[in-house]
C-alpha positions as CSV (number, residue, x, y, z in Angstrom):
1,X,0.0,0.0,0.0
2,X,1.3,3.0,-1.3
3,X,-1.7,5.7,0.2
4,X,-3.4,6.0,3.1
5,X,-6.3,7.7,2.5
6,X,-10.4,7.6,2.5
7,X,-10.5,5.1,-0.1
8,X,-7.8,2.9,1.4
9,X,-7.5,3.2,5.8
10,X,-10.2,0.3,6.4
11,X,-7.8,-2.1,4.7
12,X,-5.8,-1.2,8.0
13,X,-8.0,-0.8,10.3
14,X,-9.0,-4.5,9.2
15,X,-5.7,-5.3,10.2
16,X,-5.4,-3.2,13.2
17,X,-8.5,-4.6,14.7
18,X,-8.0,-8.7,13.8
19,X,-8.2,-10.3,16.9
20,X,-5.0,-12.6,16.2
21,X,-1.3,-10.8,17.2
22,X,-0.6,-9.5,13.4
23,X,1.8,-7.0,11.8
24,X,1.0,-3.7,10.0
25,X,3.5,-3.1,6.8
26,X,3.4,0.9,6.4
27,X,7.2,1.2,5.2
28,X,5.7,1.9,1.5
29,X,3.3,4.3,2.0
30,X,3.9,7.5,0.8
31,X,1.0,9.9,1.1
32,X,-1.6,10.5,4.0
33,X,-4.9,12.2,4.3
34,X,-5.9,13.6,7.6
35,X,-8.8,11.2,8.1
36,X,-6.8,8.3,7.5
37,X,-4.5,10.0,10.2
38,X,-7.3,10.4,12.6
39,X,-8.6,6.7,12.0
40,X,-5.1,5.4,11.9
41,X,-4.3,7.1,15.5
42,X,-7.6,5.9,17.2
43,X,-7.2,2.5,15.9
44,X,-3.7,2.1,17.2
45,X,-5.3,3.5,20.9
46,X,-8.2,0.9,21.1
47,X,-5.5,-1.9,20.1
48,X,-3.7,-1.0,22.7
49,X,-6.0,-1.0,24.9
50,X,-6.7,-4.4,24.2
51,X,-3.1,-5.2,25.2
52,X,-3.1,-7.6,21.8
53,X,0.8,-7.4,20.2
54,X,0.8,-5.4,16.8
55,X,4.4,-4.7,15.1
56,X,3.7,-1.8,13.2
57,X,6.4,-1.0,10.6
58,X,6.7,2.9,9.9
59,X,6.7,5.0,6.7
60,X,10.7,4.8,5.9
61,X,10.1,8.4,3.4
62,X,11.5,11.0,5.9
63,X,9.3,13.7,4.8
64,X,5.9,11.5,5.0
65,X,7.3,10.5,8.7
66,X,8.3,14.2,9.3
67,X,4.9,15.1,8.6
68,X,3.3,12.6,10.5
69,X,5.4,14.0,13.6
70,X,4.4,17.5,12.6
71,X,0.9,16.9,12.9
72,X,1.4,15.3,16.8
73,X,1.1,11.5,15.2
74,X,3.4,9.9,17.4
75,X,2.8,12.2,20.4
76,X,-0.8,10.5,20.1
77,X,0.1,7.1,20.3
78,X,3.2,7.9,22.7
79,X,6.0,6.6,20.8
80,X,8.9,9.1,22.1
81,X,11.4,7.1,19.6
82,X,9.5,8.6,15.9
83,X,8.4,12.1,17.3
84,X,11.4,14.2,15.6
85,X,10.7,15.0,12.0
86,X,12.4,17.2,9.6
87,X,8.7,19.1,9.1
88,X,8.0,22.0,11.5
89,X,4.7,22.0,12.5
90,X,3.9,25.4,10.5
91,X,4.6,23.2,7.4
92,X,1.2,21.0,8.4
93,X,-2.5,23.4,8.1
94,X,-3.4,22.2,11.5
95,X,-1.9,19.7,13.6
96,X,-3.9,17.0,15.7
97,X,-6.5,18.3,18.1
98,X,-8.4,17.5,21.2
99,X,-11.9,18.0,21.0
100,X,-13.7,17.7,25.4
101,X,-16.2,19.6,25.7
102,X,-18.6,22.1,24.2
103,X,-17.3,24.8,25.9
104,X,-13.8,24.6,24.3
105,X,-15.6,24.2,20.7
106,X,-16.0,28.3,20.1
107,X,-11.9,28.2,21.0
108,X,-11.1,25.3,18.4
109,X,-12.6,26.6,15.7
110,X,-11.2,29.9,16.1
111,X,-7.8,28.1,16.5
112,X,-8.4,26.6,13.3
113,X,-9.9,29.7,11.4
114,X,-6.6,31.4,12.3
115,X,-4.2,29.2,11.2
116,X,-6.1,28.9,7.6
117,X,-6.3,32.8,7.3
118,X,-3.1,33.4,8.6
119,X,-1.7,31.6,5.1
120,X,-5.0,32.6,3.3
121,X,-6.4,35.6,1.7
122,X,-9.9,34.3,2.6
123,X,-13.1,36.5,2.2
124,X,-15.3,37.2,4.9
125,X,-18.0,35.0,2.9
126,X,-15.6,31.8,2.9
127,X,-14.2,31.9,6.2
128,X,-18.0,32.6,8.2
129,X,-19.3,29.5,5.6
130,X,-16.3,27.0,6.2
131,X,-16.5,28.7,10.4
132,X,-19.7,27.3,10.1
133,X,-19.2,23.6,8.9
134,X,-16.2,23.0,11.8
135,X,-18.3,24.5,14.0
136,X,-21.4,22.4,13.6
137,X,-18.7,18.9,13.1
138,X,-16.7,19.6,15.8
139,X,-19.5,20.3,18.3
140,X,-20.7,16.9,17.3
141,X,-18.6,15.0,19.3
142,X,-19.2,16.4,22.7
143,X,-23.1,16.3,22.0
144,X,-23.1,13.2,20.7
145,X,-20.1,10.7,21.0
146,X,-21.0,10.1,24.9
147,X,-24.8,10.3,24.7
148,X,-25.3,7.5,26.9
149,X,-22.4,7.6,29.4
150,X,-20.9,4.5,28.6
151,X,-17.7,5.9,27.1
152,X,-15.0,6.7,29.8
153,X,-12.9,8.7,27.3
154,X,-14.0,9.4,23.5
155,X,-11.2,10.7,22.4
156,X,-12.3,13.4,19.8
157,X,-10.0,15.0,17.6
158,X,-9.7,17.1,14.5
159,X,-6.9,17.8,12.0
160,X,-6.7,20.1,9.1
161,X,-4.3,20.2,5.7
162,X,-3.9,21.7,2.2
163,X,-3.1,20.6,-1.1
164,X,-2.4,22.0,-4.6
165,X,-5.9,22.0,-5.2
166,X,-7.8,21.1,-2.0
167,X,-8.3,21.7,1.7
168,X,-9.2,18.9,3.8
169,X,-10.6,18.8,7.2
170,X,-11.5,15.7,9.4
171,X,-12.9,15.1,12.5
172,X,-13.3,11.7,14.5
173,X,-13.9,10.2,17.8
174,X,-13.6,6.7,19.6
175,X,-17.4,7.1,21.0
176,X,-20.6,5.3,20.8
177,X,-21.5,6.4,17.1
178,X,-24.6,7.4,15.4
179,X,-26.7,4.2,15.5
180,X,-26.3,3.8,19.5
181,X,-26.8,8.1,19.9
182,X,-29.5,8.0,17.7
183,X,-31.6,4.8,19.6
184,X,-31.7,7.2,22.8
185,X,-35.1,7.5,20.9
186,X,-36.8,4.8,21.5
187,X,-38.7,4.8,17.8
188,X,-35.2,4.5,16.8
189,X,-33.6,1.5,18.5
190,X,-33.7,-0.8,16.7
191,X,-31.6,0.9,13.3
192,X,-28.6,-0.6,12.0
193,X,-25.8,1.4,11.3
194,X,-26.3,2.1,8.0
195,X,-30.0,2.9,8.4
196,X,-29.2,5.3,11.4
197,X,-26.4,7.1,8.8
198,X,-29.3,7.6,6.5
199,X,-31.6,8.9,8.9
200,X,-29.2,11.4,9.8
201,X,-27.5,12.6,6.6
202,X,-30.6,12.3,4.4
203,X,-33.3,12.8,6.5
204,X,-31.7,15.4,9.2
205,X,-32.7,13.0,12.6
206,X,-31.3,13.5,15.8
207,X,-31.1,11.9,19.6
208,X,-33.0,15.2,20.3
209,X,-36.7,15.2,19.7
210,X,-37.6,18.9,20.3
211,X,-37.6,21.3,16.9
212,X,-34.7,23.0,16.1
213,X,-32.3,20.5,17.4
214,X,-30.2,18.2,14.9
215,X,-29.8,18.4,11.2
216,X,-26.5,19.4,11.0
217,X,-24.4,16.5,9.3
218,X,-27.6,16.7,6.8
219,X,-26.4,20.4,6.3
220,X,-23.3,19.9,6.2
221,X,-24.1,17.2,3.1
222,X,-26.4,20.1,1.3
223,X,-23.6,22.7,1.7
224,X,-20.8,20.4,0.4
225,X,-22.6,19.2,-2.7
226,X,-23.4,22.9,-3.6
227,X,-19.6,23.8,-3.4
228,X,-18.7,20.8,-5.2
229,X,-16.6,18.9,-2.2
230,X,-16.3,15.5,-1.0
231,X,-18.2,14.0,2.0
232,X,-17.2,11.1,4.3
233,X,-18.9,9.7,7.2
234,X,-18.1,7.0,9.5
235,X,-19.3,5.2,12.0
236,X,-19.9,1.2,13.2
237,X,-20.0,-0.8,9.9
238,X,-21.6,1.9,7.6
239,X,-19.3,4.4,5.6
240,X,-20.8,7.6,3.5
241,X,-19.2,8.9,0.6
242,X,-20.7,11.9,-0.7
243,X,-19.9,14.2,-4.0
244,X,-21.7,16.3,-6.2
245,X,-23.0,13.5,-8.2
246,X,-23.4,10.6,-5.8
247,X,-23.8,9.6,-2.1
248,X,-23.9,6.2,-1.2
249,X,-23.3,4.0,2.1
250,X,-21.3,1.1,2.0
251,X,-20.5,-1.7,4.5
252,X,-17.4,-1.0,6.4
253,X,-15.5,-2.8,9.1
254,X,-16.4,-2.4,12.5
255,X,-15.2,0.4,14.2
256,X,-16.2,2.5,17.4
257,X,-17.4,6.2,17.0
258,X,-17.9,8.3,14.5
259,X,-15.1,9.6,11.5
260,X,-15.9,12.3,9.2
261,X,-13.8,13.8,6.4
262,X,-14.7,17.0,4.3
263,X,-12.4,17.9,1.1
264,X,-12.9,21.4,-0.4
265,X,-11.4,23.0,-3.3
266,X,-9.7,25.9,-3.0
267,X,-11.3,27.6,-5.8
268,X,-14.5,27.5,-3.2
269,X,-12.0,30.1,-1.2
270,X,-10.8,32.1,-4.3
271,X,-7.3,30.5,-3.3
272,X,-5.9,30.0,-7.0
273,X,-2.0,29.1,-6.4
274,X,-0.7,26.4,-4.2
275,X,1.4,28.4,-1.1
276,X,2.9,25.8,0.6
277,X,5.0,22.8,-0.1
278,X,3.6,20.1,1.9
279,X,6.5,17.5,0.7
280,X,5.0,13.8,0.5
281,X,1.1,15.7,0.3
282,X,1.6,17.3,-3.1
């Protein structure tokens, strides 16, 4: 495997979560999304919470494993031995990030507007719309991921990078996931996970019953197909993937919590020219 990205990380989280002691062959891989970073780290942290051996063998390009370091990869999963990197972390958009609580969620996002603008030229019409999306995705996790109080620790986090052509923004936590937040209703307990990801996405349900409350991954799916972006939602053994011209749910393997990805073109920001050499990501 040369990529890790949306269309390949459940070959590895396969791997990651087989029950037998296995080994995870990285050394070729030479390009990584942030979603398949954020999947990638959580994955790691459940296996090792389940005390099962996995030898992991590393990227061996030093500017994909610099930029892995950048982004706080191997902070995450505590390995002190692969935390130097020859990227600085103002060569990544917006390293790994700890999502608690809603009251740190206004903070975040300004964290993140900040560091896009800062290297940006954004209008005031792009940043409020894209303010918006992390704003609704990243409240999501402390809303939702521990709606029952089962979880000790969900774990949210958020990462952001651009490309030549694209900014890319994910979001993803080790929590109960939509099927299990959504049957706090009871008219809804008995959905699957990929009937409770259509529900939500297509038809704007919530846990919350009142008006007014959920809708938002349903707006975030309207928004994204006008500006001609690229959707992914994860959670359990259902997997969304949404462009203009198609959104579908497939079967995915089973995973804990809920992983979303958004891809935007920079021509949605009137960002023409690529500013930043991103080494492995271009």
């Amino acid at each position: 495997m040369t990529k890790l990205t949306v269309d390949t990380i459940d070959q590895v989280i396969a791997v990651i979560t087989a029950t037998e002691p296995t080994n995870l062959d990285l050394t070729r891989v030479g390009f990584i999304d942030p979603y398949a970073l954020l999947l990638l780290t959580l994955a790691l942290r459940t296996r090792e919470g389940t005390r099962r051996k996995l030898h992991v063998r590393w990227p061996t390009r030093r500017d994909v494993r610099g930029w892995m370091s950048a982004m706080g990869f191997f902070a995450e999963i505590d390995d002190p031995k692969l935390r130097g990197g020859r990227l600085s972390r103002s060569d990544v958009l917006q390293p790994i990030t700890h999502i608690t609580d809603e009251h740190a969620v206004s903070r975040l996002v300004n964290a993140f507007d900040k560091r896009l603008t800062d290297r940006y030229p954004l209008t005031d019409e792009s940043r409020n719309a894209l303010v918006r999306v992390m704003f609704e995705l990243f409240q999501n996790i402390p809303q939702h991921s521990n709606a029952t109080g089962e979880v000790a620790d969900p774990h949210g986090l958020a990462a952001m990078q651009d490309y030549a052509d694209s900014i890319f923004l994910a979001v993803a936590d080790a929590g109960i996931g939509l099927r299990s937040s959504l049957s706090t209703r009871e008219e809804f307990a008995d959905l699957s996970d990929t009937s409770a990801l259509n529900r939500i996405v297509y038809d704007g349900m919530s846990r919350f019953a009142d008006p007014g409350h959920g809708g938002e991954l349903r707006r975030i799916a309207r928004l994204l197909r006008k500006w001609d972006g690229l959707l992914i939602i994860r959670s359990g053994k259902a997997l969304l993937y949404m462009d203009s011209e198609r959104g579908d749910v497939y079967d995915a393997p089973d995973f804990p919590g809920v992983q979303i990805g958004v891809r935007l073109s920079r021509r949605v920001f009137g960002i023409d020219a690529p500013v930043v050499d991103n080494g492995a990501l271009l």
